[in-house]
N, C-alpha and C positions, 0 to 999 in steps of 0.2 A: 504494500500500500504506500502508493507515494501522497505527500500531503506538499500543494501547491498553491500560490495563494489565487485568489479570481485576477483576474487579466481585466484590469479597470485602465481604461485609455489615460492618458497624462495628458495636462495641457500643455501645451507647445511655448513656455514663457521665454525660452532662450532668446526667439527672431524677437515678441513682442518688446522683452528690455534691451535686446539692440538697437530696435527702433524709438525708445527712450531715450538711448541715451544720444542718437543720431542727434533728435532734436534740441536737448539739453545742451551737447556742443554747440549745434546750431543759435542756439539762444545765450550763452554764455559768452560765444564770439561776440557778436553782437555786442551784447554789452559791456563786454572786455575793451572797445573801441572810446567806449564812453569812459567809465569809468575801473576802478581794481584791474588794469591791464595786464601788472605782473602776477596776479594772483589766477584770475579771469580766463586767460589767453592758456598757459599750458594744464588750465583743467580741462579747458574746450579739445586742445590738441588730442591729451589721454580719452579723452569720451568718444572720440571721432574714432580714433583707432583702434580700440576694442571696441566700438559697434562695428566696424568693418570687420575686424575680425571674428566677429562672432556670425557676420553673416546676413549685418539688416537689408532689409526691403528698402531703409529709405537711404538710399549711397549717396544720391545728389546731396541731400541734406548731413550727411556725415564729412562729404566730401569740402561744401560751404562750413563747416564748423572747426576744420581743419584748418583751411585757408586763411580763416577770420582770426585763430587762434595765433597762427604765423604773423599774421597781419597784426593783434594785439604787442606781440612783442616788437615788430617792428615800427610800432607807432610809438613804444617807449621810450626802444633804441635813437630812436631820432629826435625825440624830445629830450630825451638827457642831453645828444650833441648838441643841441640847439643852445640848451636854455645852459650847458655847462655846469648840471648838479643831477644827484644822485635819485630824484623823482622827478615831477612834474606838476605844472597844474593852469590851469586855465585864468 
């Protein structure tokens, strides 16, 4: 007698929180432009690339969170040159 348990389907949450955190990078880039850039910019980067890696349905928007997140720090980096100190501000 073998003792097995019932075969109950699993939800599928892997693609769903890839496509979380797609967005999430998405929205963090984003405001990573405005303001917390160093902070902001390489959450967005990390969120974008384990949703890609896990496989999300939304790439463009993982791919734009990416971009933005690159674009966060490059918007710091040029504000330090500019302004010749170690943050920035408006």
């Amino acid at each position: 007698m073998q003792l097995t348990a019932p075969a109950t389907p699993r939800p599928q949450t892997g693609t769903r929180d890839a496509d979380g955190m797609a967005v999430a990078s998405f929205i963090l880039g984003l405001l990573g432009l405005l303001v917390l850039n160093l902070f902001l910019g390489p959450i967005a980067i990390i969120l974008s690339l384990v949703s890609l890696w896990r496989g999300t349905a939304r790439k463009g928007r993982a791919y734009l969170g990416l971009t933005l997140g690159v674009a966060d720090l490059a918007v710091l980096a040029v504000a330090m040159e500019l302004s010749n100190t170690v943050s920035w501000s408006l």
